[in-house]
N, C-alpha and C positions, 0 to 999 in steps of 0.2 A: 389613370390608375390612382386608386386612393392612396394617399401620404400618412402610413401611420404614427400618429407620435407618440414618441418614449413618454412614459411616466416619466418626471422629476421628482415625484413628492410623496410622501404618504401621508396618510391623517397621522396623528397622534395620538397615543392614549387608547382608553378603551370604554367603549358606554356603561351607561349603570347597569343594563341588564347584563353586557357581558362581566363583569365583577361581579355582578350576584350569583352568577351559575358558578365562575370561578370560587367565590366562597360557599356557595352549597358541596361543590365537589369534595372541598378541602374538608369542609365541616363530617361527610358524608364517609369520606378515611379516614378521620380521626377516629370517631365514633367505629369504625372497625378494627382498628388498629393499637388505637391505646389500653383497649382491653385483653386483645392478644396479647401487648406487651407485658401488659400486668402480670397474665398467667403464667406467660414463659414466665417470669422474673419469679413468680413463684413458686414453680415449678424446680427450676434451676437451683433455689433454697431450700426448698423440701431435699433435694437430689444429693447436694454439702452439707445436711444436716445428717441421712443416711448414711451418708459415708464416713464423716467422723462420729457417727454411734457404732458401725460397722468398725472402724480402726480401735474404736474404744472397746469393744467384743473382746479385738482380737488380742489387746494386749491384758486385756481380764484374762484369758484363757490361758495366756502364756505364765502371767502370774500363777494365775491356780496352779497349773500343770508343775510349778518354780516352788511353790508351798503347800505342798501335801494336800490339794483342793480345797483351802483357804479361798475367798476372794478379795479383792481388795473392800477398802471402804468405803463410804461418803464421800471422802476428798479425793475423789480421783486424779487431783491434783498435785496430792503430797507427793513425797517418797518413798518407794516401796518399802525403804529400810526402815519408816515409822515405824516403831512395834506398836504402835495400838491403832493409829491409822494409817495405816500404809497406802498409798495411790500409785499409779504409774507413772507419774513423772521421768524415770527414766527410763521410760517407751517413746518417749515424744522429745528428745533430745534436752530431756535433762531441763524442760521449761515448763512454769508452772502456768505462764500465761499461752501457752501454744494455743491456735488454732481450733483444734480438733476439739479442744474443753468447750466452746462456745457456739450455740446453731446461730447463722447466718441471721434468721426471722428477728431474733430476740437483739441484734445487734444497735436497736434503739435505747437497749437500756443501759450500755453501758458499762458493763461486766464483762470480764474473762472466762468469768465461768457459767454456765448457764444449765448445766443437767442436771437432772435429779436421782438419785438412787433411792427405790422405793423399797423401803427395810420388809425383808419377811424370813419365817424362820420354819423350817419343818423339825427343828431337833429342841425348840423352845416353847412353853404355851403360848398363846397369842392371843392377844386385847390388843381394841382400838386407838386406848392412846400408853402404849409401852413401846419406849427404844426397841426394836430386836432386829440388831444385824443378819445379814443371811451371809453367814459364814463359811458356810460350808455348801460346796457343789453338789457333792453327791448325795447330801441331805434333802433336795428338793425335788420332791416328786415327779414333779412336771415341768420341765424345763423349757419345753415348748410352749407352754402359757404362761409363763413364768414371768414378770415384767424386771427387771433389771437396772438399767439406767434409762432415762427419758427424757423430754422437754422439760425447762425449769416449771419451779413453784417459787413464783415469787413473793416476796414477803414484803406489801410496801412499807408497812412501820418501819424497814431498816435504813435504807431501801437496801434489799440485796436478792439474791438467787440461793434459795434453801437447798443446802446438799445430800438431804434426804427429805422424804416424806417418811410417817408413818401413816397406814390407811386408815384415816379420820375423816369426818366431814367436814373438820373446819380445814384440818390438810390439802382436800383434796378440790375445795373452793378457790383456791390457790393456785392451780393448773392456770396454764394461758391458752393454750390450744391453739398456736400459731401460723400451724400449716392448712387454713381453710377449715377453723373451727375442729382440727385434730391433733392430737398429740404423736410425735415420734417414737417409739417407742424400743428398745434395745430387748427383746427376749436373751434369757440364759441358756438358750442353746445357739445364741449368735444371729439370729434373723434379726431383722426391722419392719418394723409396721406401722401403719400410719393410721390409732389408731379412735375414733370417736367417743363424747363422752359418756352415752348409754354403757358403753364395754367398761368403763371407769368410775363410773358412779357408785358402786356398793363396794362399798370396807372389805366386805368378806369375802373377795371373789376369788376366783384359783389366781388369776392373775397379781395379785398384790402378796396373798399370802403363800403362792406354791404349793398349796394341800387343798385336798377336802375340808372345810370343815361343818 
């Protein structure tokens, strides 16, 4: 009868072709995988940047509804009791560095606050480069096109994050477009949209000014 013998031993290591198939494989998940992870990660920033323009709505709305349909101002950061800027500050526990002032994307630059409020007015005339707060809710026609608060306009001479725009060209060169070359964008009847710069590109549009004009 044959006498099988045990192994004792094994090789060691592994050849060069098997390490090179083992790094094609590895190379071959990366290459599908770190781009998925980008997106989610993107995704997931888009998702916190929604939400706190969504929270930022809600407590505009509360305001209004608190001041005869007043809305807040530029500094959404202030106090509401500013009589000439008033912000929501105490919507968000009384902190001017909260959370919710800042989108996720822009958090390379370093700033707490990071949105913009794009000034427009239906009860004022309107030019390209004049202040005009949009003060009043029930003054604007279109609410639903109506742009509101948004991703910053950064100004790097400052360096800072401008807390309004007015709809200008040199304004509106200032945009970052952080969510995959689109801006977030807060409409006046509370939606969000994510929205490209074709839509954003002309001064005069309903979206900036809230009217026909």
């Amino acid at each position: 009868m044959r006498k099988i013998t045990p192994i004792t031993s094994f090789r060691n290591g592994f050849t060069l072709i098997e390490l090179l198939v083992v790094l094609a494989i590895l190379s071959i998940l990366a290459a599908i995988l770190i781009p998925v992870a980008g997106s989610m990660r993107n995704s997931a920033r888009l998702a916190e940047c929604t939400s706190n323009l969504r929270q930022i709505g809600a407590a505009g709305m509360l305001f209004s509804n608190e001041h005869g349909g007043r809305l807040p101002s530029s500094r959404l950061y202030n106090s509401s009791e500013d009589e000439e800027d008033p912000g929501l500050r105490e919507y968000f526990d009384d902190d001017e560095r909260h959370s919710v002032f800042s989108c996720p994307s822009l958090e390379g630059y370093g700033k707490s606050q990071t949105y913009t409020f794009p000034l427009a007015s239906t009860s004022n005339d309107w030019g390209p480069t004049v202040w005009l707060p949009m003060n009043k809710r029930q003054n604007v026609e279109f609410p639903v096109e109506t742009a509101w608060v948004m991703d910053g306009r950064w100004l790097s001479s400052g360096p800072w994050f401008s807390t309004s725009i007015v709809p200008s060209r040199d304004d509106l060169n200032n945009l970052l477009y952080p969510h995959d070359d689109r801006q977030n964008v807060l409409f006046l009847d509370g939606h969000v949209e994510a929205v490209f710069l074709d839509e954003l590109a002309n001064p005069r549009a309903k979206i900036w000014t809230g009217r026909e004009l």
